[in-house]
C-alpha positions in Angstrom: 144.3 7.0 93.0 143.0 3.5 91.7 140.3 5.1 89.7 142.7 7.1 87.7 145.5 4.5 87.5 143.1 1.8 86.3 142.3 4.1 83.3 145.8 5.0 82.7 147.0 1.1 83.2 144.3 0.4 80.6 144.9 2.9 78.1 148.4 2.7 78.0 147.9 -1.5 77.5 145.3 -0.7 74.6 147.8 1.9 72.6 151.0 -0.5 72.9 149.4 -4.1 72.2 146.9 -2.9 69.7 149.0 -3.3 66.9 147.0 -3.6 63.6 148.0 -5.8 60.4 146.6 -5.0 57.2 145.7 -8.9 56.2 144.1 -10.8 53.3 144.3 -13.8 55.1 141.1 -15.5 56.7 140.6 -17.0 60.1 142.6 -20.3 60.4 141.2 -24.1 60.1 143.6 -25.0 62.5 141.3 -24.5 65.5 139.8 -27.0 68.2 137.3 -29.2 66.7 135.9 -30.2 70.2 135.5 -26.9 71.6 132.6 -24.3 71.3 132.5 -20.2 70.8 130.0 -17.9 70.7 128.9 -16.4 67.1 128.4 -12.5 66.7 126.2 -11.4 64.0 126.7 -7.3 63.3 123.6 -5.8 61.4 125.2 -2.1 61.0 122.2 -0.5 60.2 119.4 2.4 61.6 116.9 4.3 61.1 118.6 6.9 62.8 121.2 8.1 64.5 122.3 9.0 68.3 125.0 11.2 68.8 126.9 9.4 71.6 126.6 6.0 69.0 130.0 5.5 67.7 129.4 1.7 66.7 129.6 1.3 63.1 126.8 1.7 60.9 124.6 2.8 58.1 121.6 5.0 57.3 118.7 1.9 56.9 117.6 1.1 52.9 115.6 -2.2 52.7 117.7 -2.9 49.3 121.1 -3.0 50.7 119.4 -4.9 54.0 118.1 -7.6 51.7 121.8 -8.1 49.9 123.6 -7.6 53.4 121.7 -10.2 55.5 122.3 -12.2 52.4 126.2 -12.2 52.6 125.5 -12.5 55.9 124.2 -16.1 55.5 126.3 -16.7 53.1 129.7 -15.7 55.3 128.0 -18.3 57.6 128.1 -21.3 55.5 131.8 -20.3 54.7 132.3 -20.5 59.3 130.4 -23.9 59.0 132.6 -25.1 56.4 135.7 -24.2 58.8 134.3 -26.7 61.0 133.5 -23.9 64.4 131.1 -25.0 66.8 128.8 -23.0 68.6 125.9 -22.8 70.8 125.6 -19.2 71.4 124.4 -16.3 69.0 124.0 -12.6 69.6 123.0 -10.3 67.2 124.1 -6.5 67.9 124.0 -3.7 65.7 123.1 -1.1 64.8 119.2 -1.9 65.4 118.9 -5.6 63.7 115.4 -5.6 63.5 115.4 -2.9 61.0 114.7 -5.7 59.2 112.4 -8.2 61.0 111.9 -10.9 58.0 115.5 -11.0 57.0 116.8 -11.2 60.7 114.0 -14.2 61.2 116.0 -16.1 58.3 119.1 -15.4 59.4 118.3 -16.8 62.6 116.7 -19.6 61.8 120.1 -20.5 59.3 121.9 -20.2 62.8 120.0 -22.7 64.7 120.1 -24.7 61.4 123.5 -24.8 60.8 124.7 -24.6 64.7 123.7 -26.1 68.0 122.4 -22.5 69.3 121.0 -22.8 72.7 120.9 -19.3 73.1 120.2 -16.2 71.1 120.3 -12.5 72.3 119.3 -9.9 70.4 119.3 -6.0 70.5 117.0 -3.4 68.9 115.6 0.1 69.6 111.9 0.9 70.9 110.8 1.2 67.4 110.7 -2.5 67.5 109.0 -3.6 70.0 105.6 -4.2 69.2 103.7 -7.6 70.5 102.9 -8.4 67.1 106.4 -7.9 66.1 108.2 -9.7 68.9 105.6 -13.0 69.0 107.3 -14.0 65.2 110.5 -14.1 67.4 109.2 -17.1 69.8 111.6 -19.3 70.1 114.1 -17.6 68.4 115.3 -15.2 70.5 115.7 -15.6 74.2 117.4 -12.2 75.2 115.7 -9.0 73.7 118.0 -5.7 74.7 116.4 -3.0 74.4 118.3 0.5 74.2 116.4 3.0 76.1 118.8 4.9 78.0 116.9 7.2 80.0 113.4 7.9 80.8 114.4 12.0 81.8 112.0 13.8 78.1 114.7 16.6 78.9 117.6 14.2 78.1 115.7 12.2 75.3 115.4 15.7 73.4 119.4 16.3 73.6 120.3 13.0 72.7 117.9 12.9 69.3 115.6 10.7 71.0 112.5 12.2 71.9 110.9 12.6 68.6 112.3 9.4 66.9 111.3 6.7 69.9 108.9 8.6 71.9 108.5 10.7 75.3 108.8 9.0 79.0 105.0 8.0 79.0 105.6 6.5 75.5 108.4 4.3 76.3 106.4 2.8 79.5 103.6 2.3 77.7 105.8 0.3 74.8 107.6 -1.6 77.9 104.2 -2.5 79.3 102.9 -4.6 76.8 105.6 -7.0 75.7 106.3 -8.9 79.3 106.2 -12.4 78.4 106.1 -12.6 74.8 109.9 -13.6 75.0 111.9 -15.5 78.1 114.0 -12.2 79.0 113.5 -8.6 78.4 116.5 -6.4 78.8 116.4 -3.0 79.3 119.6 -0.8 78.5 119.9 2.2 80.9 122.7 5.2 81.1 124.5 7.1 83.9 126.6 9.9 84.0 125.3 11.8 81.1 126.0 15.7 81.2 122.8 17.3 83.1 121.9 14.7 84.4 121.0 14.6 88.3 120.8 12.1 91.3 117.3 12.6 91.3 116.9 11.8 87.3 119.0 8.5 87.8 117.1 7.8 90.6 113.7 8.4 88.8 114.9 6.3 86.0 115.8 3.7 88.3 112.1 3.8 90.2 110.3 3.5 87.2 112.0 0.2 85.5 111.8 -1.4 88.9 108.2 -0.4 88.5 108.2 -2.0 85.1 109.4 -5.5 86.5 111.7 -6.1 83.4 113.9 -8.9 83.7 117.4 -7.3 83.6 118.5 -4.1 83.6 121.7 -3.1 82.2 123.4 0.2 83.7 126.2 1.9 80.7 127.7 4.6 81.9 128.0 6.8 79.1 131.3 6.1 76.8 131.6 9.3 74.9 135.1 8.2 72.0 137.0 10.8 69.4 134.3 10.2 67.2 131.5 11.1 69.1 132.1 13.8 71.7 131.6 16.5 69.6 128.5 16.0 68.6 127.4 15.5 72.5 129.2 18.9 73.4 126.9 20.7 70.6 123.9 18.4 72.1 124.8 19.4 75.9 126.1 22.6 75.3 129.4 21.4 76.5 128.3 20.5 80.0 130.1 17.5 81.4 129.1 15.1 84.3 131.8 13.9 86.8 129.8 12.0 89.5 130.3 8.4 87.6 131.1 6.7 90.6 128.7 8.2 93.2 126.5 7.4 90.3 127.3 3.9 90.3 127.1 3.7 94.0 123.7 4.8 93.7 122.7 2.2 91.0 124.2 -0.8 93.2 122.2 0.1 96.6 119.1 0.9 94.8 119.2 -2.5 92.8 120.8 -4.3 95.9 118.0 -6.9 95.7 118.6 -7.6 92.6 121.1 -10.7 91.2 124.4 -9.4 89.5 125.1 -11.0 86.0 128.4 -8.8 85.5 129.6 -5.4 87.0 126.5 -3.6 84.8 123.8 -5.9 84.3 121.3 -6.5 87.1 118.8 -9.1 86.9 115.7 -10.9 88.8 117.1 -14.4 88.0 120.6 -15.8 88.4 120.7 -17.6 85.0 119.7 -14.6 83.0 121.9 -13.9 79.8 123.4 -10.8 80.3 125.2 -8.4 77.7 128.6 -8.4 77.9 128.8 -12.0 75.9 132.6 -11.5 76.0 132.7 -12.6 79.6 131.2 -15.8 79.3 133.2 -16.6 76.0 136.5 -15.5 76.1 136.7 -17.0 72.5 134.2 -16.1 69.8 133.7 -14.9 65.6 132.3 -12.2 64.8 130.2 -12.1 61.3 129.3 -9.0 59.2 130.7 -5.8 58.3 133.0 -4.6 60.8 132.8 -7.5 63.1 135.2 -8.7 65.7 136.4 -12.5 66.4 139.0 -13.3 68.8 140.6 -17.1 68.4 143.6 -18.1 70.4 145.7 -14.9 71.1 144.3 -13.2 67.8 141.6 -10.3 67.2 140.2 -10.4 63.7 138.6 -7.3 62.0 135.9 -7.6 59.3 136.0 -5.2 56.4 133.4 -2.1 56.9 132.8 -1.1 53.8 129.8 -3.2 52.4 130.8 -3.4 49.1 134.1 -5.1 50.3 132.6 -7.4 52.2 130.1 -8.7 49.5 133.0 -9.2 47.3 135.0 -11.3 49.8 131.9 -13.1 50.8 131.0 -13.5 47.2 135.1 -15.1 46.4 133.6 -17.8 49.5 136.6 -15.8 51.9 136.0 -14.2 55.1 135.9 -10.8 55.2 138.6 -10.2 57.1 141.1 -7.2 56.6 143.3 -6.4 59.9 144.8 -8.7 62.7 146.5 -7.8 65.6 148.1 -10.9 67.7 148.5 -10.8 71.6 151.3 -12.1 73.6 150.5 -15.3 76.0 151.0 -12.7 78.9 148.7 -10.2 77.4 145.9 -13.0 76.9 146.2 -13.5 80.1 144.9 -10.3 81.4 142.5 -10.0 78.4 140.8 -12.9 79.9 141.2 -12.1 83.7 139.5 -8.8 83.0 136.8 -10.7 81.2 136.5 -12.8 83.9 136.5 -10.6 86.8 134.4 -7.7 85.0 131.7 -11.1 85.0 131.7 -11.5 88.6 134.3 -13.7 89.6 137.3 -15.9 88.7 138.2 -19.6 89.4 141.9 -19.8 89.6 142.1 -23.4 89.4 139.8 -23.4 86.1 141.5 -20.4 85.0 145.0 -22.1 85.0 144.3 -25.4 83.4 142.3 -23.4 80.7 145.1 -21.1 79.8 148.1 -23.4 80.8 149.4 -21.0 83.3 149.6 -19.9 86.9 147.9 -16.7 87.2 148.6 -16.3 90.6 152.7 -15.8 89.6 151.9 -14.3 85.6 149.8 -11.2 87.4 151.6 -11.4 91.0 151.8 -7.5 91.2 149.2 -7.2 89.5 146.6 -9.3 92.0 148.7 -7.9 95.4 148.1 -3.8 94.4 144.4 -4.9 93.7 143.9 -6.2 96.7 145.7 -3.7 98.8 143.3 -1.1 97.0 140.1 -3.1 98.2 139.5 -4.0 94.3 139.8 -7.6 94.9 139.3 -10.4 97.5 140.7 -14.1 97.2 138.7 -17.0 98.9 138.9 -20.5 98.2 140.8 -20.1 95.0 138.3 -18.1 93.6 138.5 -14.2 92.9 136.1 -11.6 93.4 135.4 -8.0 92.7 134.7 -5.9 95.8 131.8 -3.3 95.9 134.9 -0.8 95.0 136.8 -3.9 92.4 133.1 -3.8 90.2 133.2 0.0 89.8 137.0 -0.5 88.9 135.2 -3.1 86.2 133.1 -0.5 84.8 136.0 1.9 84.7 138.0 -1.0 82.9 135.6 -2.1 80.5 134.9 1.5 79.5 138.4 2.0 78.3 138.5 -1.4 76.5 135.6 0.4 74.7 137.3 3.2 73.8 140.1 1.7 72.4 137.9 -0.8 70.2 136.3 2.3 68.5 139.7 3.5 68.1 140.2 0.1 66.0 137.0 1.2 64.0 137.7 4.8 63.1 141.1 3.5 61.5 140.0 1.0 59.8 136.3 2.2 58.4 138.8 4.2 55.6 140.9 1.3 54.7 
């Protein structure tokens, strides 16, 4: 009963509140000079393509790379100008390193321009060789890797097998690059069709083998755009065991430290993915990216041609708003905050200028009643049951962000 009411409760919020507004206007000055966000840089390009991807993209052509990354720097100056401060960066995609000399740059801009004490980065296992990663000392801390499963059955369905390379292949390329940066992520799936127990649990066994830094467990998020393709792929098989899934993950990575309700980790102060729970404020840069300042979402343009005309008038590229309510902030930021692992009520309040405890009263009682929550010494915790409920959550919040993306890539 909670499963299934946490994913209606969530997509019911996402279709009212997601209210799109066609906009010329640009993020405001008017924002807090003293206070610091996180910067998202989106590099929307690949060699290829995976069927269950529905982030927004382009096929890869080292022409339009060089321009984009250019606009790219250049849409950066135009955030300096604004006067943000930040001291995070993390560059998603696409695969950024498509382009390794043009992300360099871009990076190196960042830390410029910004006081950037932090940098993650993803990328595919194309782009992952020593001599590759060793330009990136000291420029990135957090490499994520997408390799999703280590089953050559499963590669093969989801177009992987022949573009990244078999099992052995993908060990091998994990192997070598241990040290070369601070943290090594590796992305993992659950709950893909045909997939068993004992797969997940091979998979599981051989990246503890590995000793990677962090592991971070998706369960698969299949959206309007995508499931067809992954029908065809799977011959429309489906998987329902998410949560026995997910039980499985959490015992067999019980000794590992929890960064957020998917990303498991050797350290306590790893970075983890989900840079949305650390920062509940942040700009996104590029094509198609995503800022969220006070109790408004911005949308970059997609199209590239767009967004180099913008960037070229020294305007942000945005095209769409959609403002929140104080009320719907509220729990935009508690499921942030939970999903991450915990929640200071106290810190929480004075942050927000609320009282969360009276704002979310029936909210926080039914959660606790269903073993989702637990409240000790002002602070708020997921149970074992509450960080499934997180992954369920998150999921949808997902879903309804590529929602945003299929409406607007036309506009």
């Amino acid at each position: 009963m909670a499963i299934f009411s946490a994913k209606q409760i969530m997509e019911k919020s996402l279709s009212s509140n997601l209210n799109l507004t066609m906009t010329k206007d640009s993020i405001p000055n008017n924002i807090n000079k003293n206070k610091t966000y996180l910067l998202y840089i989106h590099v929307p390009f690949c060699d290829t393509f995976c069927p269950y991807c529905s982030f927004h993209k382009f096929k890869y052509d080292q022409q339009s790379s060089i321009k984009y990354f250019k606009n790219l720097r250049n849409e950066m100056l135009i955030v300096k100008e604004k006067g943000f401060k930040f001291d995070s960066l993390y560059i998603g995609g696409g695969t950024p390193f498509t382009n390794e000399d043009e992300l360099k740059v871009t990076i190196e801009l960042a830390k410029k321009l910004f006081n950037i004490v932090e940098v993650s980065c993803e990328t595919d296992p194309n782009h992952i060789k020593p001599s590759t990663l060793v330009k990136f000392d000291g420029l990135i801390d957090r490499l994520s890797i997408g390799v999703q499963t280590f089953n050559d059955e499963i590669l093969k369905r989801f177009s992987r097998y022949k573009k990244f390379g078999s099992s052995e292949v993908l060990k091998e390329k994990l192997s070598k690059i241990q040290g070369i940066l601070p943290v090594i992520n590796v992305d993992l799936m659950f709950n893909i069709p045909m997939q068993t127990k004992e797969m997940l649990l091979n998979d599981l066994n051989i990246i503890k083998k590995l000793d990677i830094d962090q592991i971070t467990m998706y369960p698969l998020m299949t959206s309007n755009v995508t499931k067809n393709n992954m029908k065809k792929n799977f011959n429309y098989q489906k998987n329902s065991e998410e949560y026995e899934y997910y039980q499985l993950i959490q015992n067999e990575l019980r000794n590992y430290n929890k960064n957020n309700a998917w990303t498991f980790s050797k350290d306590t102060a790893l970075m983890s993915d989900e840079y949305i729970g650390n920062h509940s404020e942040y700009i996104g840069i590029g094509s198609g990216a995503f800022s969220f300042i006070e109790n408004t979402l911005y949308i970059n343009t997609f199209d590239l041609e767009q967004y180099e005309n913008l960037i070229n008038n020294k305007s942000q590229a945005t095209i769409a708003q959609c403002s929140f309510s104080l009320e719907n902030k509220i729990k935009y930021q508690f499921l942030t905050s939970f999903f991450n692992g915990s929640l200071d009520i106290s810190t929480f309040d004075k942050s927000l200028d609320t009282d969360i405890k009276k704002i979310l009263k029936k909210e926080l009682y039914l959660m606790e009643k269903l073993n989702i929550l637990n409240i000790k010494n002002n602070i708020i915790y997921p149970t074992e049951f509450g960080d499934y409920i997180n992954i369920v959550l998150m999921s949808k919040f997902y879903s309804g962000i590529d929602k945003i993306r299929s409406i607007l890539k036309d506009r």
